[in-house]
C-alpha positions in Angstrom: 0.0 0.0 0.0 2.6 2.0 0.8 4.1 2.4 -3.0 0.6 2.3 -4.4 0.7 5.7 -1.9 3.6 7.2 -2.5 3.7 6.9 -6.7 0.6 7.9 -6.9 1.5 10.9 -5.1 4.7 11.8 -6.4 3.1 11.4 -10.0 0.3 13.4 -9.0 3.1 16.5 -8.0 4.7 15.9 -11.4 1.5 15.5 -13.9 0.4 18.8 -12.2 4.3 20.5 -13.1 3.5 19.1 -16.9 0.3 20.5 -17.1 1.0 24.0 -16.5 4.1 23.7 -19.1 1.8 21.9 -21.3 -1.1 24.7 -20.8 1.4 28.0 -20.7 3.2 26.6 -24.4 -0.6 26.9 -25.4 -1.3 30.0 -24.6 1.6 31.1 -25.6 1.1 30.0 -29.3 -2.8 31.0 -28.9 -1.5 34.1 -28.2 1.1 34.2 -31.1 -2.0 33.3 -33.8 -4.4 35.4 -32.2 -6.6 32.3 -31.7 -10.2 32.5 -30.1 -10.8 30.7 -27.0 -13.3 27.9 -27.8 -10.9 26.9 -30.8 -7.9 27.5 -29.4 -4.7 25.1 -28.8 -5.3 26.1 -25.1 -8.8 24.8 -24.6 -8.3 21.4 -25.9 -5.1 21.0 -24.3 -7.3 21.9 -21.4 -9.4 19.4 -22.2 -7.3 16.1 -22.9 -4.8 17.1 -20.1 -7.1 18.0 -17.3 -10.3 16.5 -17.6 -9.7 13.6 -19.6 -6.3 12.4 -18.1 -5.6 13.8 -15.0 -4.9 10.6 -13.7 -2.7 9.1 -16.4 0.6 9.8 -14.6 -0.8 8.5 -11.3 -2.0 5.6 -12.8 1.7 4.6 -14.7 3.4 5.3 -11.4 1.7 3.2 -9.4 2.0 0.1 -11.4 5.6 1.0 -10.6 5.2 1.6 -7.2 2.9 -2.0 -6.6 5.9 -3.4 -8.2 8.0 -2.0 -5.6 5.7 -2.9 -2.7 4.8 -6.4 -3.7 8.6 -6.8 -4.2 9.3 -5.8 -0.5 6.8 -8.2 0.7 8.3 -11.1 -0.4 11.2 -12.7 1.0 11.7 -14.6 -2.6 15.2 -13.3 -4.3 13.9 -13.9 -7.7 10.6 -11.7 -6.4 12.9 -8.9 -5.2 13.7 -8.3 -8.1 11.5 -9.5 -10.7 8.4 -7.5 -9.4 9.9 -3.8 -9.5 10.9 -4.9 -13.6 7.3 -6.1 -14.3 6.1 -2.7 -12.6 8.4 -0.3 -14.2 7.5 -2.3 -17.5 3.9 -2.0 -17.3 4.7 1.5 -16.7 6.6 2.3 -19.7 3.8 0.3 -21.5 0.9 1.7 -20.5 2.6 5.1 -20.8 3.7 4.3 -24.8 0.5 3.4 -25.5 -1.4 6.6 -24.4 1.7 8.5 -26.0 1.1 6.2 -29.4 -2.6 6.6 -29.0 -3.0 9.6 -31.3 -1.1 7.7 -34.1 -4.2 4.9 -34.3 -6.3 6.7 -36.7 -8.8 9.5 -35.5 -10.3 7.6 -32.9 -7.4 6.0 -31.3 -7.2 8.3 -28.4 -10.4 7.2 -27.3 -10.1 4.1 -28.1 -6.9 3.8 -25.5 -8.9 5.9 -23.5 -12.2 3.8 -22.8 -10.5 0.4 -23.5 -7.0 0.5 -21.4 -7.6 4.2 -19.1 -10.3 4.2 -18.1 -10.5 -0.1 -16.8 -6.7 0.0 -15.6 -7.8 3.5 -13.5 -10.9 1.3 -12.2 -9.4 -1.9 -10.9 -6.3 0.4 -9.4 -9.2 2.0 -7.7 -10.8 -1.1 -6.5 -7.3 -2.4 -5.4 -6.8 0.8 -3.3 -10.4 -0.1 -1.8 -9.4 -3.2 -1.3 -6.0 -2.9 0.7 -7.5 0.1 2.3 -9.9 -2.1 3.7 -7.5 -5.0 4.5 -5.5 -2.4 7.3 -8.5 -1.7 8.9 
């Protein structure tokens, strides 16, 4: 629970960093074109970065960080350091494919998005639930 905790946290700090780089270099080129605001770069960076995907970061970090916990509650060598790889891995996985998302045609964001983000976000939730409930 604890690296579920602390990713998620630490990924939280740096999603929100990202997002205001991500939303100032919008404005600033809105701002350079003299776009309007309801079709501007800024609004729908707005819109993917903090209403669709707020979570996205948590949610790669914490595969990590399960990796890490399950890997110090196990007394297996092979464990130790097998389950930190297999975190870090889905990590770097689930984070290529919501990079590589907009490259599958014009619906492939939402495609990653409703098939992969949106169930991965759901059973993480259920498994903080879950081990929540289990230290009670």
């Amino acid at each position: 629970a604890d690296g579920f905790v602390l990713a998620g946290f630490t990924a939280t700090g740096f999603a929100f960093t990202e997002n205001i780089l991500y939303l100032g270099n919008a404005f600033y080129e809105d701002v350079a074109n003299g776009t309007g605001v309801l079709d501007s770069v800024t609004a729908a960076t707005f819109f993917v970065r903090v209403v669709l995907s707020p979570f996205a970061h948590p949610l790669f970090t914490v595969l990590k960080g399960l990796g890490f916990g399950a890997a110090s509650l196990s007394a297996r060598r092979s464990r130790r350091i097998g389950l930190p790889l297999l975190g870090l891995t889905l990590a770097m996985a689930t984070h290529a494919l919501w990079n590589g998302s907009s490259h599958f045609g014009e619906y492939g964001f939402y495609a990653v998005y409703g098939c992969v983000m949106v169930p991965a976000f759901g059973l993480l939730l259920w498994l903080a639930v879950r081990m929540r409930r289990q230290r009670l």
